[in-house]
Structures are given as structure tokens and as C-alpha cells.
N, C-alpha and C positions, 0 to 999 in steps of 0.2 A: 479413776478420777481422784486416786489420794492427793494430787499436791494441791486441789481446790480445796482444802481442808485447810491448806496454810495461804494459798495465793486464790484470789480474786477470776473465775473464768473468762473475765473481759481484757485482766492484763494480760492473760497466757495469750488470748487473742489477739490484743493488739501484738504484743513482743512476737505470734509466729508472723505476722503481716512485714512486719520491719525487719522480721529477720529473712525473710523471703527475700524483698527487694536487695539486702545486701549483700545474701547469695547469687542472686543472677549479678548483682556488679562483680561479687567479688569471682563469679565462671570468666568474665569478660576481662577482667582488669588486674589479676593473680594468675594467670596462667603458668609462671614458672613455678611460683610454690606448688598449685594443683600438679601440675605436671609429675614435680621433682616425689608431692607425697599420693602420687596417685594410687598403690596398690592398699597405701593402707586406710585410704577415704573410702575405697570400694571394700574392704574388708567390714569398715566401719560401720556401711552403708548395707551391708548384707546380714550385719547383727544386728542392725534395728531391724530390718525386713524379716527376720526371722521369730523377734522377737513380736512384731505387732502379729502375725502368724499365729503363733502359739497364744501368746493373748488371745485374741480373737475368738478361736477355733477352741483349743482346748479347754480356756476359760469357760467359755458357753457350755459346754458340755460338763464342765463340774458344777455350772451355776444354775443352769436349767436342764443339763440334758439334750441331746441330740435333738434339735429341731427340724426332720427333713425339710419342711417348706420355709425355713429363715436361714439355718446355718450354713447353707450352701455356697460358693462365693460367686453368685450368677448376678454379678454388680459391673457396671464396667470402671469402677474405681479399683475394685476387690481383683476384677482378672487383672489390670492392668498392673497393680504391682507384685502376682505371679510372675509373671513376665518380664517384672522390675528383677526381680529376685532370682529370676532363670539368668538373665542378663549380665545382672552384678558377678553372678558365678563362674560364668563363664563367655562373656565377654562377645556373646554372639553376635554378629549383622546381619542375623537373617529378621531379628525384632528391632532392628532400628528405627524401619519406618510407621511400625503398629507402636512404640514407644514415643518417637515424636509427636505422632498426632494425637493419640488417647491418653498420653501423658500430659500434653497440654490440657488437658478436663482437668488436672487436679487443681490449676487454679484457681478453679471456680469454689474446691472445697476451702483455701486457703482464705479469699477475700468475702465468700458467701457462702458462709460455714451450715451447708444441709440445713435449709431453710430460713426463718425468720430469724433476725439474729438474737433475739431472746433463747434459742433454739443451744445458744451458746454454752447454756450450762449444763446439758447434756451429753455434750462433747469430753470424749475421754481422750489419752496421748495416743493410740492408735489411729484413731482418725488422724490428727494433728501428722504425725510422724508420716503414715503413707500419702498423702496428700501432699504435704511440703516437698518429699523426694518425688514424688511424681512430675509437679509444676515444673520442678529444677531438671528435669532429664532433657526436653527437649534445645533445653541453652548447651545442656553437658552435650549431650548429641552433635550439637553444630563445630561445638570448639574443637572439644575432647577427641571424637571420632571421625571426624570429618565427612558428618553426614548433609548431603545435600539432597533438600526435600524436591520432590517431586510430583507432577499431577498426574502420573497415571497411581502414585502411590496413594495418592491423596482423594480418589476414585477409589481403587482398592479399601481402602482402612472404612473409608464412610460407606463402602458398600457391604464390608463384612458387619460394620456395626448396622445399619439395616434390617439385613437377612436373620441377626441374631435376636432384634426386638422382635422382628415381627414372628419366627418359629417359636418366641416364648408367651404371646400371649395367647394357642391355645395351651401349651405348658402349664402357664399360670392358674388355667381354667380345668384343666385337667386334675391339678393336683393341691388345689388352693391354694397356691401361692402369690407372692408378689413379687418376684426377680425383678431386678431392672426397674422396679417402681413403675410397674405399668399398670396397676387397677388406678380406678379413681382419680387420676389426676385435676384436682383442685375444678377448676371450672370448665376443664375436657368433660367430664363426669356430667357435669348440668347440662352444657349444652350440648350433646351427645351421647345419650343413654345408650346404654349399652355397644357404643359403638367407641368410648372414650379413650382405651387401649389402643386402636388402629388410630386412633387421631392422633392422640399424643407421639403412637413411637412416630408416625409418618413426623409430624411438627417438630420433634427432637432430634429426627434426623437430620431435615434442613437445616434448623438453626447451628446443627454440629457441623454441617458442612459448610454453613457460610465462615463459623469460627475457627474449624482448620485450613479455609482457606484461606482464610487473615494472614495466619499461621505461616502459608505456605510463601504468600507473594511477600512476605515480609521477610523474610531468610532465602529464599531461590536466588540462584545465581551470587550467593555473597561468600566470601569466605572468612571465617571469622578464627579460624583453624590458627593454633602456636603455629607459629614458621619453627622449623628445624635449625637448630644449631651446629654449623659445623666443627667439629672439633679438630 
């Protein structure tokens, strides 16, 4: 968090917010430049990825030390830009459709930055960075790759994230942790003692399904794809 030492963590906030939106215009409305500097936006795009990585990771372990039950990356912001970063490298379509939909959650770190937004000045450029390129994949996806979303995908994606909350709350319980942010959730917790884990993941997974489904009926069947140039 060095540059909140010179800048204010409300303006870095607002500035990723407005920079966000003029990213997804400019995926939509620049396609020849993206196009023409495509390998080197995804090179670009693989050095930040690698670099909130090693931040992250490595950091924690020279600052605190290996934390089995925290430094793990059993987040689905943290798998999802693995995935990002598999992607970037090599350009796979077999994670297009688990990139579209679980990359659209990063907006939610982008406009409602991991809690209250006082919550703001704890936020360091890692977060910022893997969250902005997450939001953005699912636009880069529709244009860039000409991926057209789908509802048995979109069954698939919300049914692996499912199966994945609910095999880690006894995980969680097993080995004290809190992946996935499943202990405690705020007033799952009160009104559901000890039962607050299965509520939340079961409640987090609808709400993520009604959200990917937004997702889906709002791009299905459209093509938003550069047309081809013949030369």
C-alpha cells in the first residue's frame, strides 16, 4: 500500500471505478488497436498476474510466514485469476467459460471493494489489479475470442462453485480455517447458529446464479466479435 502514502485510498478508488468503465468501452469501441496490440496487452497482462502472485504469496511468507489456514488461495477471486494467468499464457478455451462467469465476481471487488467502503484503506494494488482484470475478461471474452455463453455452461460453472463451498465447510472445520469466507457470515451467524456455513454457501450460490445468469441472457446469442478484415 506504498502509493497511499502519497495518494488518498478514495481517489485510487474512485480512479479504478472510472477506469473500469472506460475499459469495458474502450474492449467495445477500440477493437482495431486491441486487436492490432493484442500480444503485447496479454504479455502485459501476465506481468501484472504474476506479479500480484508473488506479492501475495511470497510476501506473506517473508512478513508473517506460511500460514496454512490463510495463505492458501481457496478464494474464488484468488482461483479465478490462476486461471486468469493459465489463460493469459496460453490462450486456452477450455477456461473460457469458468473465466466468463467467475470473472464476472470481480466486479463486485471493483465497485464494492471487500466490504464497507471504509474497508477502503486496507486495500492494497493486488487486490485493485486482480479484480479490475477479472471484471474485464468476461467483455475481452465476447469480443477478443468469440466466446458465446451458454446455459448448460452456466449450470456447469454455478454447479462447480456449489460443490466447492459446500466440501469446504467441513474443510474449514476440520482444519480452522476460513476459505471461501464461510464461517460467520455477518447475520447467517445469528440467525443460524451453527448452521451459518450451509446457509450462506447454499444463499451465495443462488445469488451467484441469478448474477451469472444476468450475465448470460445479456451476451447469448449476440456477436460482438471484430469482423475480419479481408486483405
Amino acid at each position: 500500500m506504498f502509493y497511499f502514502d502519497f495518494i488518498n485510498p478514495y481517489i485510487i478508488y474512485t480512479f479504478v471505478v472510472l477506469f473500469s468503465a472506460f475499459t469495458i468501452y474502450a474492449i467495445f469501441n477500440y477493437k482495431v488497436f486491441i486487436n492490432k496490440h493484442m500480444n503485447i496487452i496479454l504479455i502485459f497482462v501476465s506481468i501484472l498476474l504474476v506479479y500480484t502472485q508473488l506479492a501475495r504469496y511470497v510476501g506473506a511468507i517473508f512478513r508473517d510466514g506460511f500460514i496454512f489456514t490463510e495463505n492458501l488461495p481457496f478464494y474464488m477471486c484468488r482461483l479465478s485469476v490462476l486461471v486468469l494467468l493459465f489463460y493469459t499464457l496460453t490462450r486456452s478455451k477450455k477456461v473460457h467459460s469458468f473465466l466468463f462467469y467467475w470473472g464476472a465476481l470481480g466486479i463486485f471487488g471493483v465497485i464494492y471493494p471487500n466490504g464497507p467502503i471504509d474497508n477502503i484503506v486496507n486495500l492494497t494494488e493486488t487486490f485493485y489489479i486482480d479484480h479490475f482484470l477479472l471484471a474485464m475478461v468476461p467483455f475481452f471474452l465476447i469480443v477478443y475470442e468469440r466466446y458465446y455463453p451458454s446455459k448448460k455452461d452456466l449450470f456447469i460453472i454455478t454447479g462447480i462453485m456449489a460443490f466447492i463451498l459446500y466440501v469446504f465447510i467441513p474443510i474449514n472445520i476440520w482444519i480452522g480455517s476460513d476459505y471461501f469466507y464461510l464461517k460467520d457470515q455477518s447475520v447467517f451467524g445469528l440467525l443460524f447458529p451453527g448452521q451459518s456455513s450451509f446457509v450462506f454457501a447454499t444463499a451465495h450460490y443462488l445469488v451467484v446464479f441469478i448474477f451469472f445468469g444476468i450475465y448470460y441472457n445479456i451476451f447469448k446469442n449476440k456477436n460482438f466479435a471484430m469482423k475480419q478484415v479481408k486483405k
